[in-house]
C-alpha positions in Angstrom: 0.0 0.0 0.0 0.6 3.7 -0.8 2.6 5.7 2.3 -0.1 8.4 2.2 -3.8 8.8 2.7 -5.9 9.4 -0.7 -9.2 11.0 -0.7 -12.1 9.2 -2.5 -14.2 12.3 -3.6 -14.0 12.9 -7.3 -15.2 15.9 -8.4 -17.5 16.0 -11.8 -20.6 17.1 -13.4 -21.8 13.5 -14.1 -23.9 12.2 -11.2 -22.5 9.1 -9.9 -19.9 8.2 -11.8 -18.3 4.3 -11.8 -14.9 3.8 -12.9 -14.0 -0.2 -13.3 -10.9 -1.5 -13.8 -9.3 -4.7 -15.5 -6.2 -6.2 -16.9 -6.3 -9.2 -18.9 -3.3 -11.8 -19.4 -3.0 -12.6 -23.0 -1.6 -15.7 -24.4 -0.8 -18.0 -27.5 -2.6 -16.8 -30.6 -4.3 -13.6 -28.1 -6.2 -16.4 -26.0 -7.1 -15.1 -23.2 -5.5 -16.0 -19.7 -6.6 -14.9 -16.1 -8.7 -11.8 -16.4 -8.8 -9.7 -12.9 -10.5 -6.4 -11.7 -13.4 -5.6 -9.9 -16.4 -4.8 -12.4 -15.6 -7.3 -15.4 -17.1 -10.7 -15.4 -16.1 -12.0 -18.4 -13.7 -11.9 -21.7 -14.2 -13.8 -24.6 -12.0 -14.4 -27.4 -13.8 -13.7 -30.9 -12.6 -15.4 -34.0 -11.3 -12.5 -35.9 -7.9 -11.5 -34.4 -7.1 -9.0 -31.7 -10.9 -9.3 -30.9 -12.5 -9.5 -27.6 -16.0 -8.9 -26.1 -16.2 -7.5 -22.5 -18.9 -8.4 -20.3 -19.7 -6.1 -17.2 -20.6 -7.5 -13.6 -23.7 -5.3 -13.3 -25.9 -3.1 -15.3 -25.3 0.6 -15.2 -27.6 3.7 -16.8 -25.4 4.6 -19.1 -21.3 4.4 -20.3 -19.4 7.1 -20.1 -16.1 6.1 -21.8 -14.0 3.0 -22.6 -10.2 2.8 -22.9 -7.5 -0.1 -23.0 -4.3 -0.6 -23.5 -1.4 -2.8 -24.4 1.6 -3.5 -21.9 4.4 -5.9 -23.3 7.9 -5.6 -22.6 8.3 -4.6 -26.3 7.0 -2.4 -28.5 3.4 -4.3 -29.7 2.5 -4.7 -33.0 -1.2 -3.8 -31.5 -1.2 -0.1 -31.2 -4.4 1.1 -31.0 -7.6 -0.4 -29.4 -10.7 0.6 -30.3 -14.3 0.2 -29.5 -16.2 -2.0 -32.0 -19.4 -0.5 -31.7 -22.0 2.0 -32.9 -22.2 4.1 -30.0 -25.7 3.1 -29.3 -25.0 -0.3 -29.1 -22.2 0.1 -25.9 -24.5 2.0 -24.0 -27.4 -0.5 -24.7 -24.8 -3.4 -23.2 -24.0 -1.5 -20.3 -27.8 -0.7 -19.4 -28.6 -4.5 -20.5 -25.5 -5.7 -19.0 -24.6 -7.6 -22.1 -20.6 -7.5 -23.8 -19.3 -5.3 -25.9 -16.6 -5.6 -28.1 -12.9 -4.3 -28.4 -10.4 -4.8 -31.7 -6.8 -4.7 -31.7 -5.3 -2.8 -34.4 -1.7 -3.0 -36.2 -0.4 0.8 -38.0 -2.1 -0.3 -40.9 -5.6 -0.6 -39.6 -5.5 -4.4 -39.4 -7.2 -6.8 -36.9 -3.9 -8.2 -34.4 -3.8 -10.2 -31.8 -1.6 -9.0 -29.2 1.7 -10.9 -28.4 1.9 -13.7 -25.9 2.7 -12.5 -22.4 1.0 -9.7 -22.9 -1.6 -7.6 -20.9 -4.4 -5.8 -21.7 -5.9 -3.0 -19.6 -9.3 -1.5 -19.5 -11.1 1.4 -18.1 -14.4 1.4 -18.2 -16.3 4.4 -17.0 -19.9 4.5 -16.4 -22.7 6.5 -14.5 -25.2 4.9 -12.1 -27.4 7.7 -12.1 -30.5 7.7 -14.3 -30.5 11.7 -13.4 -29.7 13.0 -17.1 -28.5 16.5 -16.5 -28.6 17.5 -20.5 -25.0 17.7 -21.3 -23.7 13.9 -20.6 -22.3 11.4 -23.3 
């Protein structure tokens, strides 16, 4: 643990905001290992490469953001990862509590899987508020 005291309040104009958190072990041919984090109950491999669809623990009102990662101990050939979804349909898995899907991408726009001994790790944001003030996502 940390040498210091943190403070949980987090200021924002989005009522009752959620932030999960999970890292996922890849491994041969971007199988997925050991998946840990409070908040994600499942990741499944997809057939195309580099694909994956997250499912969340529980259902929230609405998602306000999704990010992830690769950490490898060289540079990875997956450098972006982006969210393979209409906008519509992430929010409708977070408020259904169904998966939605992330893809791996080389420079060249390609479907990758990461490399072997790899980690993935994901941010998910979302409100458990149904107040809508006007301005959210």
């Amino acid at each position: 643990m940390a040498n210091r005291s943190y403070n949980q309040a987090q200021y924002t104009a989005e009522r009752a905001p959620v932030s999960l958190y999970g890292t996922i072990a890849i491994g041969a041919a971007g199988a997925v290992g050991t998946v840990k984090g409070y908040g994600i109950s499942s990741v499944v491999k997809e057939t195309t490469a580099g694909q994956y669809t997250i499912v969340l623990e529980d259902k929230f009102q609405r998602c306000l953001s999704v990010s992830a990662q690769v950490i490898h101990d060289s540079i990875s050939g997956a450098v972006a990862i982006q969210v393979l979804e209409i906008p519509a349909n992430v929010h409708a898995a977070v408020v259904a509590g169904t998966g939605f899907k992330i893809q791996c991408i080389d420079k060249e726009g390609a479907a990758v899987n990461p490399e072997e001994n790899a980690q993935l790790s994901i941010q998910v944001v979302v409100t458990n508020s149904s107040v809508d003030l006007g301005k959210g996502v």
